[in-house]
C-alpha positions as CSV (number, residue, x, y, z in Angstrom):
1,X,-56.0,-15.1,-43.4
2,X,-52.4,-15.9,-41.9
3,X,-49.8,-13.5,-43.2
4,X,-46.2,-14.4,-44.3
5,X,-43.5,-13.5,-41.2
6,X,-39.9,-12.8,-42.7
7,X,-36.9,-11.0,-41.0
8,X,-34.8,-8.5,-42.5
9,X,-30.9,-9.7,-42.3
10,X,-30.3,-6.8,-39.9
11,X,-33.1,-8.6,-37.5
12,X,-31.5,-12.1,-37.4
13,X,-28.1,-10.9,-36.7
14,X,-29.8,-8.4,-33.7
15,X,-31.2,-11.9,-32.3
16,X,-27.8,-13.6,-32.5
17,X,-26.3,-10.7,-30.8
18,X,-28.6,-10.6,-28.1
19,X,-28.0,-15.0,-28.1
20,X,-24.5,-14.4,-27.4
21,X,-24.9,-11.7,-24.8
22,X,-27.4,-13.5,-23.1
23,X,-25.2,-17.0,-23.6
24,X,-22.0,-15.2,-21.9
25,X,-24.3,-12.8,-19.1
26,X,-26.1,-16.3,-17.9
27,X,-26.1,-19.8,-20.1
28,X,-26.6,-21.2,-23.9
29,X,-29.8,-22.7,-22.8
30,X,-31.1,-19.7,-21.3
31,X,-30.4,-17.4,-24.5
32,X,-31.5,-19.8,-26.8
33,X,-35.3,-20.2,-24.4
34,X,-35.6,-16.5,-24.7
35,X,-34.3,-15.8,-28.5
36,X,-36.5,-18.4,-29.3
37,X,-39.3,-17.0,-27.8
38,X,-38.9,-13.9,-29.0
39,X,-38.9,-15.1,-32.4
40,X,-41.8,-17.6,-32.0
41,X,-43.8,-14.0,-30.7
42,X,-42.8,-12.1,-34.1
43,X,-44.0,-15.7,-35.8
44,X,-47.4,-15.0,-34.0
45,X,-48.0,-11.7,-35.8
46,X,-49.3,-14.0,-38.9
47,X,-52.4,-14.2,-36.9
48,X,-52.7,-10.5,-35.5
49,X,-50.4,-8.1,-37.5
50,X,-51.7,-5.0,-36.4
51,X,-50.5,-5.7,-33.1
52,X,-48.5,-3.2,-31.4
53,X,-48.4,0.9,-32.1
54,X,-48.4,2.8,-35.4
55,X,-45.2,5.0,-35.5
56,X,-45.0,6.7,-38.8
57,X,-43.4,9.6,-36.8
58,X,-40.6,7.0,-36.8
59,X,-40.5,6.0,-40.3
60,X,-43.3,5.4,-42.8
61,X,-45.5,2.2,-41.8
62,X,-43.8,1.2,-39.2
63,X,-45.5,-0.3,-36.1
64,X,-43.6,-1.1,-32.4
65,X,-44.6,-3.8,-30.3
66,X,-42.9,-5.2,-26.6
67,X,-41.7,-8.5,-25.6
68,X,-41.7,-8.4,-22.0
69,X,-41.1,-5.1,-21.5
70,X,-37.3,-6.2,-22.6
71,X,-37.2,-6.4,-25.9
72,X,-39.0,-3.8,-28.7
73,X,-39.7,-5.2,-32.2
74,X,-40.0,-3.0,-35.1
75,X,-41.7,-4.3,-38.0
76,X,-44.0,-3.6,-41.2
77,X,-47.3,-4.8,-42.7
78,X,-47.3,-4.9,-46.2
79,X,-49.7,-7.0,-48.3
80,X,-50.1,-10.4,-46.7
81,X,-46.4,-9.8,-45.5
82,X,-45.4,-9.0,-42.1
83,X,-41.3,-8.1,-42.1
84,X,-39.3,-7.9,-38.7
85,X,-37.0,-5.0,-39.2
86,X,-35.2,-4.8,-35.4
87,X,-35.2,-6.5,-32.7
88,X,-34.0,-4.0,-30.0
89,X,-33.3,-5.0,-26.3
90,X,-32.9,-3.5,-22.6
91,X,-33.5,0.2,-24.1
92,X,-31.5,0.4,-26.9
93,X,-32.1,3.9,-29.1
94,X,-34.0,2.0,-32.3
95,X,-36.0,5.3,-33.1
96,X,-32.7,6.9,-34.2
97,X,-31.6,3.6,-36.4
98,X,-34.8,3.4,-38.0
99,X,-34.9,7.2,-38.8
100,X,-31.3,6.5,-40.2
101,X,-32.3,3.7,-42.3
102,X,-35.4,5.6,-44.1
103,X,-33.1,8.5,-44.9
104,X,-30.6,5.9,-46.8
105,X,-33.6,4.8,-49.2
């Protein structure tokens, strides 16, 4: 069974920020090769999507996984449905977001 990959609005514009950091730190080409293959890895949790670690601590159903140690991805299994909540990178505090986030709903 291959599972349906969507990104939350707040995800997409998280990948164009890290693009344009990445775009003015080195070049275009080089943020778009690593955006890109940060998105094709979230694309790849259609296959496994219980990848990663469980962090209900966090906020309920949520799972954490790593691209290359750089980047953490936060997402959520649900149904045949994975969604990508965050894309977090170089150590940025997404624990506190996310807990900020549930206590909005």
């Amino acid at each position: 069974m291959l599972y349906r990959v969507v990104f939350a609005p707040e995800a997409g514009e998280q990948l164009l920020e890290l693009y344009r950091f990445i775009a003015v730190a080195a070049t275009p080409d080089i943020a778009a090769t690593y955006t890109d293959a940060i998105i094709a890895y979230c694309e790849s949790l259609q296959q496994f999507p219980m990848r990663g670690t469980r962090r209900d601590d966090v906020r309920k159903g949520l799972r954490i996984t790593h691209y290359k140690k750089r980047a953490v991805i936060a997402f959520a299994v649900e149904g045949d449905c994975v969604s990508i909540i965050g894309v977090y990178y170089g150590g940025q505090d997404y624990e506190t977001v996310l807990h900020e986030d549930d206590n909005d709903l």
